[in-house]
C-alpha positions, -999 to +999 in steps of 0.1 A: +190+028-099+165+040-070+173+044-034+138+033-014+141+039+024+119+030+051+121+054+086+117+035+115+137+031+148+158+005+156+160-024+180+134-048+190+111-023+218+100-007+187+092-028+161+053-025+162+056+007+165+030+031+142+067+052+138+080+020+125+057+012+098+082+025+068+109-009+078+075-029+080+069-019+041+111-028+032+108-055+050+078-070+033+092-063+003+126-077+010+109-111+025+090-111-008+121-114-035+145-133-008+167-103-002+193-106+027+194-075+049+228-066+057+250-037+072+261-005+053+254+030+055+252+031+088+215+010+085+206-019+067+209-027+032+192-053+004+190-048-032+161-059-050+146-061-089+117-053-107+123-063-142+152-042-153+150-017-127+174-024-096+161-009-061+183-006-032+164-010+001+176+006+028+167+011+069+185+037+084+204+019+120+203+060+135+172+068+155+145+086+140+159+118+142+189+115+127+178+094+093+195+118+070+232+109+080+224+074+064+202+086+032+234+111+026+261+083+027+243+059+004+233+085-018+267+097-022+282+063-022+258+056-051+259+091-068+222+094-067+204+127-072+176+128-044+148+124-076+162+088-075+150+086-034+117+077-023+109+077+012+085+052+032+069+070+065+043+074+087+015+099+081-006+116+111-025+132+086-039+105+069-063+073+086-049+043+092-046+025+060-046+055+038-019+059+011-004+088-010+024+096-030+042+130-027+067+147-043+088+173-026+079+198-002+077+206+037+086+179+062+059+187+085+072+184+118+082+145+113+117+143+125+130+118+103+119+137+069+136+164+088+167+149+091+171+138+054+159+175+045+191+188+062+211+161+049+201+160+005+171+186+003+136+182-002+135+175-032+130+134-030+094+111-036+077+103-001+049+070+004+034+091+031+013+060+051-013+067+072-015+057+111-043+082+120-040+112+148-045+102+184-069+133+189-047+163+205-012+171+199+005+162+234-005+126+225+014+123+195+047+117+207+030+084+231+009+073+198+039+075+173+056+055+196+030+028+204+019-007+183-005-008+165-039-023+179-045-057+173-081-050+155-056-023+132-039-063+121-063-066+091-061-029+079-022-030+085-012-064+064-035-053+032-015-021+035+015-036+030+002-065+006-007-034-013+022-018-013+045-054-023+014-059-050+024-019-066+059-022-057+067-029-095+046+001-109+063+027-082+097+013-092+083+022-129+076+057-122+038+048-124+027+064-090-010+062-104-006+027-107+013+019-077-014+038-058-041+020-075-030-018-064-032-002-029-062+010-032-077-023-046-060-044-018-074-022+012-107-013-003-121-039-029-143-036-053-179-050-045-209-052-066-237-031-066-252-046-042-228-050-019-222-087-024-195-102-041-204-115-073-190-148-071-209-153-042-238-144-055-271-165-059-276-176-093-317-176-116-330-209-118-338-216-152-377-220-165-392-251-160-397-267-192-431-271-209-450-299-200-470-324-223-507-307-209-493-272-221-490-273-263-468-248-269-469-220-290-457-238-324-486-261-321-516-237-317-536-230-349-539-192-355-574-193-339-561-207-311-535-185-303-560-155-310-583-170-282-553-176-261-543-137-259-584-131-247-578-154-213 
């Protein structure tokens, strides 16, 4: 069994939020197999399947800052080793769009990794998703905490259509795989030429030979000699 949680902050002021975009990859998922949210762990809960693997979803109802208080209690609750946690957040490090998968590590300042570092180590999977830096650092806390733009709508919904389309492969342990369905929703492939193939113009086929032009098959083998002298 995994544990998948998506960082966000409660309550309706801050549900476009860039911060909020870990519940907006849950929820998708959720909406996607008919899962019912409902309370526990202090957050909310819905259990989900991919083929014989069962996923529990889970937002954490704390603010931001204090996320780990719920990861803790359904880990425990679950007796789950933090390898069995992957964590949905927000990237300022990456552009908006951008996806990677990390194991471990540093918690780089985001306060909701913080929390569940303090709470069951760092030793859990993050889907670190990228909302792009505003420009300086005294901004962040403003951007973090706005929507996203409207002309960010496109870039945002193939994100998470990516994300639902790898959601099987990350629940496999096939992070490669997982992060190639993303990668093929957000940026895909075109032909060489930039046009999509399908769309492509098609050759006309040669016109056929008409009655005043013998062809080939009919010439004698002086004729044809002649012919190659034109």
């Amino acid at each position: 069994m995994q544990l998948w949680v998506g960082l966000g902050n409660p309550g309706a002021k801050y549900v476009g939020n860039r911060h909020n975009v870990g519940f907006m990859a849950l929820d998708r998922i959720a909406e996607d197999q008919g899962a019912p949210w409902r309370s526990k762990f202090q957050g909310e809960v819905a259990e989900v399947r991919f083929g014989s693997e069962k996923v529990w979803l889970l937002k954490p109802g704390t603010f931001m800052n204090l996320s780990g208080q719920s990861v803790g209690e359904a880990m425990r609750f679950h007796k789950l080793e933090p390898g069995d946690v992957t964590v949905f957040h927000d990237e300022l490090d990456l552009a908006p769009g951008k996806l990677r998968l990390k194991q471990g590590g540093g918690h780089a300042g985001h306060n909701g990794l913080r929390s569940i570092h303090q709470h069951i180590g760092p030793e859990y999977a993050r889907v670190r998703l990228g909302i792009g830096h505003p420009g300086h650092k005294d901004r962040v806390a403003g951007y973090v905490l706005s929507d996203f733009a409207k002309a960010e709508g496109q870039m945002l919904d193939d994100l998470l259509r990516g994300i639902l389309d790898g959601a099987p492969k990350l629940a496999a342990g096939d992070g490669p795989g997982f992060s190639n369905a993303v990668a093929l929703r957000v940026n895909p492939p075109r032909s060489s030429g930039g046009v999509d193939a399908s769309t492509a113009p098609k050759a006309k086929p040669d016109a056929p030979a008409t009655g005043d032009e013998p062809t080939a098959s009919k010439l004698s083998p002086l004729q044809r000699l002649a012919a190659r002298f034109k």
